[in-house]
C-alpha positions in Angstrom: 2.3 30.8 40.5 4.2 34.0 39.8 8.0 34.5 39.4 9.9 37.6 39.9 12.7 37.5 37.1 15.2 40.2 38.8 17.8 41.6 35.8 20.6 43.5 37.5 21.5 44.5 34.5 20.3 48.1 33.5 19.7 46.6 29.6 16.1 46.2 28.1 16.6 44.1 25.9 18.4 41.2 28.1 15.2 41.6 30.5 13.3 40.6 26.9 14.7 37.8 25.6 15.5 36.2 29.4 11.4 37.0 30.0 10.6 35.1 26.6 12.9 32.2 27.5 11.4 32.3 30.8 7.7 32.2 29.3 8.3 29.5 27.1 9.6 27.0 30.1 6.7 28.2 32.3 4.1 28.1 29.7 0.6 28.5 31.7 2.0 27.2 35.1 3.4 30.7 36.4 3.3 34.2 35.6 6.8 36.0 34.8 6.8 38.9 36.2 10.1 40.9 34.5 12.2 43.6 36.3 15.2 45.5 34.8 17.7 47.2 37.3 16.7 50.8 37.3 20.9 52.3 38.3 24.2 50.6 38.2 25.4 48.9 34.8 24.1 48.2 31.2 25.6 44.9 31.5 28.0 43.4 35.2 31.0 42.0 34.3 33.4 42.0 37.4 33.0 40.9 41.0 33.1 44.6 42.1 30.0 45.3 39.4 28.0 42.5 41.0 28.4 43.9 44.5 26.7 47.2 43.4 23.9 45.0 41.5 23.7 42.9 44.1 22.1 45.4 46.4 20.0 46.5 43.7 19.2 43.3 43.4 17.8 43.6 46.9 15.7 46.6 46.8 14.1 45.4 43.0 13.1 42.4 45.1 11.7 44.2 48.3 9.2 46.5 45.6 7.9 43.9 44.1 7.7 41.4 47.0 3.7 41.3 47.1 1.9 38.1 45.6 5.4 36.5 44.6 6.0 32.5 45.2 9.9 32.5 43.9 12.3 35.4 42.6 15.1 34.7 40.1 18.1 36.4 39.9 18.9 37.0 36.2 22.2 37.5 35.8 25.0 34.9 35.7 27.3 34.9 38.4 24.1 35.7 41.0 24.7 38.9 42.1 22.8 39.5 45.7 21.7 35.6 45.7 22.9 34.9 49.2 21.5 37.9 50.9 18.4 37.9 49.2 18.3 33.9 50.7 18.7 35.9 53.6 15.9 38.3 53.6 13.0 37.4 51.4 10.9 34.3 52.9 10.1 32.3 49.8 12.7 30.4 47.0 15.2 32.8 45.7 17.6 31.1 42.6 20.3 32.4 40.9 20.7 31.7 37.4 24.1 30.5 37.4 23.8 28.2 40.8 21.0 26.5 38.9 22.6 25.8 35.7 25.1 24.4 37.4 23.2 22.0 39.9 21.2 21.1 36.7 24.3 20.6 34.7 25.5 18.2 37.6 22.3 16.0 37.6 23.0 16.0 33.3 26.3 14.5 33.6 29.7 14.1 35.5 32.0 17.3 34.1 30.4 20.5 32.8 31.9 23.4 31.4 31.1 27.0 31.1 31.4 29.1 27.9 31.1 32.7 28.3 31.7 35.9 25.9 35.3 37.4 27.7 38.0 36.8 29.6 37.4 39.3 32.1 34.7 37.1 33.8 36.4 34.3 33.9 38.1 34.3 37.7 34.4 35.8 38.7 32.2 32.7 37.2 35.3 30.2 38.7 34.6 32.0 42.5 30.7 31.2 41.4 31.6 27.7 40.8 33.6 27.2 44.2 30.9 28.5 46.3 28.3 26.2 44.9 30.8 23.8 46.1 31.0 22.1 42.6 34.4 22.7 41.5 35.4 19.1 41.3 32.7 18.6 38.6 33.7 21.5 36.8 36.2 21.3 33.5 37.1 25.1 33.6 35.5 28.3 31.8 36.4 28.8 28.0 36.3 32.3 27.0 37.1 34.1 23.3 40.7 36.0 24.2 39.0 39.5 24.0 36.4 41.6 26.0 34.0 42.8 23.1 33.1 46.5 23.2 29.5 46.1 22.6 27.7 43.1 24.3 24.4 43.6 21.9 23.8 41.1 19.4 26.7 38.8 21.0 24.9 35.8 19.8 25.3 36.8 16.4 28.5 37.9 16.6 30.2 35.9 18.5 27.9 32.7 17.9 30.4 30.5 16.0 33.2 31.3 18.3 30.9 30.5 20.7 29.8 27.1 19.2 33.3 26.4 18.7 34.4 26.9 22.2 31.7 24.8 23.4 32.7 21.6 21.0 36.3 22.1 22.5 34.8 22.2 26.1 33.1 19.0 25.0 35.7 17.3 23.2 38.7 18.5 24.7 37.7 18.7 28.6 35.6 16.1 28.7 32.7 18.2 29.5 29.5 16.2 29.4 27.5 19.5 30.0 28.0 23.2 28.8 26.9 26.1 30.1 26.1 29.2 28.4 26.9 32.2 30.7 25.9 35.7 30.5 22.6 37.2 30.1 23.3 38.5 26.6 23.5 34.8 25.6 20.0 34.3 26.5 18.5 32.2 24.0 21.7 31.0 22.2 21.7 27.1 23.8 18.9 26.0 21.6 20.6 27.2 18.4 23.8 25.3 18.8 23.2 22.4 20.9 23.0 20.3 17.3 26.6 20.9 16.6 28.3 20.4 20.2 28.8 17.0 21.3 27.4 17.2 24.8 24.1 18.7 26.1 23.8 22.2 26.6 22.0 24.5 29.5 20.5 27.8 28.6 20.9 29.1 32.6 17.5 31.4 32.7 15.8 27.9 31.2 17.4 25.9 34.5 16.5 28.7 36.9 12.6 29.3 35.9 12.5 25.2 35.9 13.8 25.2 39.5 12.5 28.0 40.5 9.3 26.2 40.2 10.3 23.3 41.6 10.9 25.1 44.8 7.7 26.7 44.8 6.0 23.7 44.7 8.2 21.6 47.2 9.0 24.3 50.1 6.3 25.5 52.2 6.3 29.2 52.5 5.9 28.9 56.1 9.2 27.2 57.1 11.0 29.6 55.5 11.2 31.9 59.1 11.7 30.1 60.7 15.5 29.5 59.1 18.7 30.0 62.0 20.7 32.1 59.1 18.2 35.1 59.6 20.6 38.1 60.6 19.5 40.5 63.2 16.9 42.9 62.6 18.0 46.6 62.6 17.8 50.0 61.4 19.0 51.3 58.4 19.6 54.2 56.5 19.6 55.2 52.7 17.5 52.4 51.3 14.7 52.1 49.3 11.6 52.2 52.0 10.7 48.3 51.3 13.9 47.2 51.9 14.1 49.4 55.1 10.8 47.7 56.2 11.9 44.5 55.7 15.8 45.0 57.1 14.0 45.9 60.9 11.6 43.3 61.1 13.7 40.0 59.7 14.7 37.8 62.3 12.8 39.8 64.8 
């Protein structure tokens, strides 16, 4: 099996540590194949921001297409999940959309913990459109935007733990989320000292990811009735082009 692990994110070193997490949950069942956004933004934090990598998003996954049985989107908040659903014939999942459907097969409430403020009205419009808001406690953040999102899970790791005991203990979450691809990683080394189980999101996507490999068939997947017309198109990467006037057709 091979998985396309799609980082919008123009930063290395969140590709890294999301491809070792990634690696570890696959073990020999699939290849991870990792891709790092080649324009846009060291790190999306806004709804306009995800736009842009959305459609990045898009053309990463047209390149690398070939020989692929499921593509993740690595970057919470999903940017481009829906119309790469659209285009691309094969399981496409969103980091964030599967943390949360895991968190709701985990337990009744789950909360999400992320690194700022500034993403917290973005990650609540991610919550309503997976339809889940009902099971959903709220987003804790830390009251500032840090300047620097490397090493967050250093910095910021006891906030972070702390905001996730209060999500537990305060909002009755039952499940806590970890959001934000520079927070790869950081589930496993607080989950001892919260007081309800917590999701490492590019752990919940690789484990669906291959689910839905193994449960879809490839070939029903054309078949779909929310294939949009087939037209053509200017400015984009030649794959994408391709693909753009010849899906639905």
């Amino acid at each position: 099996m091979r998985l396309l692990l799609v980082n919008p994110n123009m930063t290395e070193a969140m590709t890294r540590d999301m491809a070792a997490i990634a690696r570890r949950i696959a073990g020999t069942a699939a290849e991870i194949v990792p891709l790092t956004a080649p324009r846009g933004f060291p790190y999306i934090a806004s709804r306009a921001e995800a736009q842009i990598g959305g459609g990045i998003a898009l053309e990463m996954i047209a390149d690398n297409l070939e020989g692929a049985d499921a593509v993740i989107i690595a970057a919470f908040g999903d940017p481009g999940l829906r119309g790469a659903r659209e285009l691309f014939d094969l399981p496409v999942v969103g980091m964030a959309e599967a943390a949360m459907m895991s968190a709701s097969m985990l337990g009744e409430r789950f909360s999400i913990v992320t690194f700022s403020p500034v993403m917290r009205r973005w990650y609540l419009d991610c919550v309503a459109d997976s339809g889940l808001s009902a099971r959903c406690t709220g987003v804790r953040t830390p009251p500032g935007h840090p300047l620097d999102v490397s090493g967050l899970r250093e910095t910021l790791r006891d906030d972070l733990a702390d905001l996730a005991r209060r999500a537990a203990l305060e909002d009755g979450a039952d499940v806590v989320i970890l959001g934000g691809a520079p927070l790869a990683g950081l589930a496993g080394e607080i989950a001892e000292e919260v007081p309800a189980l917590v999701i490492d999101p590019i752990a919940a996507a690789v484990s669906q990811a291959m689910a839905l490999a193994r449960i879809a068939a490839r070939r029903s997947f054309g078949a779909r009735a929310c294939k949009p017309v087939a037209k053509p198109s200017v400015g984009l990467g030649p794959a994408l082009g391709r693909i753009v006037a010849q899906v639905g057709a």
